[in-house]
C-alpha positions in Angstrom: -5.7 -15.3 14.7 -7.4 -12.0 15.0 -7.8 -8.9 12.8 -4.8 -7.3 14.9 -2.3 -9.8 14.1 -3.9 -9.7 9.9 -3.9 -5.5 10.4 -0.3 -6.2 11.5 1.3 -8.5 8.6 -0.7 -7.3 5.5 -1.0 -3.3 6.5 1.7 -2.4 8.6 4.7 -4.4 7.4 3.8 -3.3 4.0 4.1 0.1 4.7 7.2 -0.4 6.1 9.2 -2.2 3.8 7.4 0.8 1.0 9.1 3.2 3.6 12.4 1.4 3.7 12.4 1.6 -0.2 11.7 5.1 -0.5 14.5 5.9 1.7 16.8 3.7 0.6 16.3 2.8 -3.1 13.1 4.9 -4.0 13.3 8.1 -6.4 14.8 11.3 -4.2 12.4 13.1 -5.9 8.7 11.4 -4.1 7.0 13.5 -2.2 7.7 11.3 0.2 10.9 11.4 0.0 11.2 15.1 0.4 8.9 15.4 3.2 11.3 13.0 5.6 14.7 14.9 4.6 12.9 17.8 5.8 12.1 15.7 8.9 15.7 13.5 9.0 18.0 15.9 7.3 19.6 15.3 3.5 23.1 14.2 5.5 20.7 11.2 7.3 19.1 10.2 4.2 22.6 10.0 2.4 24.1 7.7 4.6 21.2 5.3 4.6 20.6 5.2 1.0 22.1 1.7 -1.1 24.5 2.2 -3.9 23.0 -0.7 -5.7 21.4 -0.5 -9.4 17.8 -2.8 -8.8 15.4 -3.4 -11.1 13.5 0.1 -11.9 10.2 -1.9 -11.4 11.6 -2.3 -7.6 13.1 1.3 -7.9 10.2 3.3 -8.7 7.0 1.3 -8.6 6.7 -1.2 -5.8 6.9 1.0 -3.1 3.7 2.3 -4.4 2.4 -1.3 -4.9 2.8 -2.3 -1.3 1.2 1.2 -0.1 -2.1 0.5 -2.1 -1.6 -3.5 -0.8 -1.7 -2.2 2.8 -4.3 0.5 2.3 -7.1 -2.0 0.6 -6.0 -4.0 3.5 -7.1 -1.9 5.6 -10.4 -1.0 4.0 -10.7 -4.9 3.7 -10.7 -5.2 7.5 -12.4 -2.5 8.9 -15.1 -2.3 6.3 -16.0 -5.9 5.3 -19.1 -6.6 7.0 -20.4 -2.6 7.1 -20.1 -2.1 3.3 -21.2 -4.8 0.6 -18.2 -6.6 -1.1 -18.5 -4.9 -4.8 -18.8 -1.8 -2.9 -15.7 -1.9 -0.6 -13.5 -3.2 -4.3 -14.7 -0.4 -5.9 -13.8 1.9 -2.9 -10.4 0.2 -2.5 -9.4 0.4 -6.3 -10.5 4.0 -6.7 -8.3 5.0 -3.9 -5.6 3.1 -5.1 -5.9 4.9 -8.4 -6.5 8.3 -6.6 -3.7 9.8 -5.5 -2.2 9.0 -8.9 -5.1 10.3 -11.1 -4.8 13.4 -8.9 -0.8 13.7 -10.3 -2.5 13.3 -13.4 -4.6 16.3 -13.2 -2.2 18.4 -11.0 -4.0 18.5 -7.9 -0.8 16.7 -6.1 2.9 17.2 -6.9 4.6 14.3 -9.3 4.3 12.6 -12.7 1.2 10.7 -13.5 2.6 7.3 -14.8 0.5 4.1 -16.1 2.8 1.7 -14.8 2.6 2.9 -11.0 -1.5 3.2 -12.1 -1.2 -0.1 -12.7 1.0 -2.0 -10.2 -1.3 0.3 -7.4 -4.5 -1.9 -8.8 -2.9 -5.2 -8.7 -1.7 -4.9 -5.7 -5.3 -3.5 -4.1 -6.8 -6.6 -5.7 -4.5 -8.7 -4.6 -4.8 -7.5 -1.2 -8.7 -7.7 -1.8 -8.9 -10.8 -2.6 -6.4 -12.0 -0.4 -8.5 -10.6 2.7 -11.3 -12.1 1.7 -10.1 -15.2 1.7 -8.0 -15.3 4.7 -11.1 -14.0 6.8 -13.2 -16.7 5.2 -11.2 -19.5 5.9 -10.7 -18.2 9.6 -14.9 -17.7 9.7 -15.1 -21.1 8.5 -12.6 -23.2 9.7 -12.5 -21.9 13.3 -15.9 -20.9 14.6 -14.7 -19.1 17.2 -13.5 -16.1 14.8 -16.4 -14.0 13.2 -16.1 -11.6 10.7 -18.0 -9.3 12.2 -15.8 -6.1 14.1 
């Protein structure tokens, strides 16, 4: 296994089902959101967008869950071995907590809200942590993977 085929299942395929949310489940009020029916057209979006009542938690807050999984992720790979561990956490949960914060103080567009805050940094350290420990198990059990880039 190599850091493509990780980049691919625990950054990529995140994102996409977060995407697949937003349009067809998410808020119609995400920046998000409003950027791709400026892309795709409202009548596009309509048509593709579920009629079902789900959970708000799946609603409003996971999309932004699997975003910050997929962005520590990402960190996790290319970063691991150039920046020390405690370093790249505190990297990945501050910028899981950024865009958020910067709701908070009106530098972006939206409503700052604790429970997206929050879902953002368990998902980054559950991404963290789950890096870690896939890439140490591949470094260990199989010698011909390294951790290095």
């Amino acid at each position: 296994m190599n850091k493509l085929i990780i980049l691919f299942w625990f950054s990529m395929v995140p994102l996409l089902i977060g995407l697949v949310i937003y349009l067809t489940i998410g808020s119609t009020e995400t920046i998000i959101y409003k950027l791709l029916e400026d892309l795709l057209g409202n009548t596009f979006l309509t048509h593709i967008r579920f009629k079902v009542q789900l959970p708000s938690f799946i609603r409003f807050h996971l999309a932004d869950g699997l975003w910050a999984f997929a962005m520590t992720s990402t960190l996790c790979l290319l970063f691991l071995n150039k920046i020390h561990r405690r370093s790249l956490l505190i990297i990945s949960i501050f910028a899981a907590g950024a865009f958020e914060l910067a709701q908070y103080f009106g530098i972006t567009k939206g409503t700052f809200d604790l429970i997206d805050l929050a879902t953002m940094l368990v998902f980054s350290l559950l991404a963290y942590f789950t890096i870690i420990y896939i890439l140490t198990q591949i470094s260990c059990d199989k010698h011909y993977y390294s951790l290095q880039p």
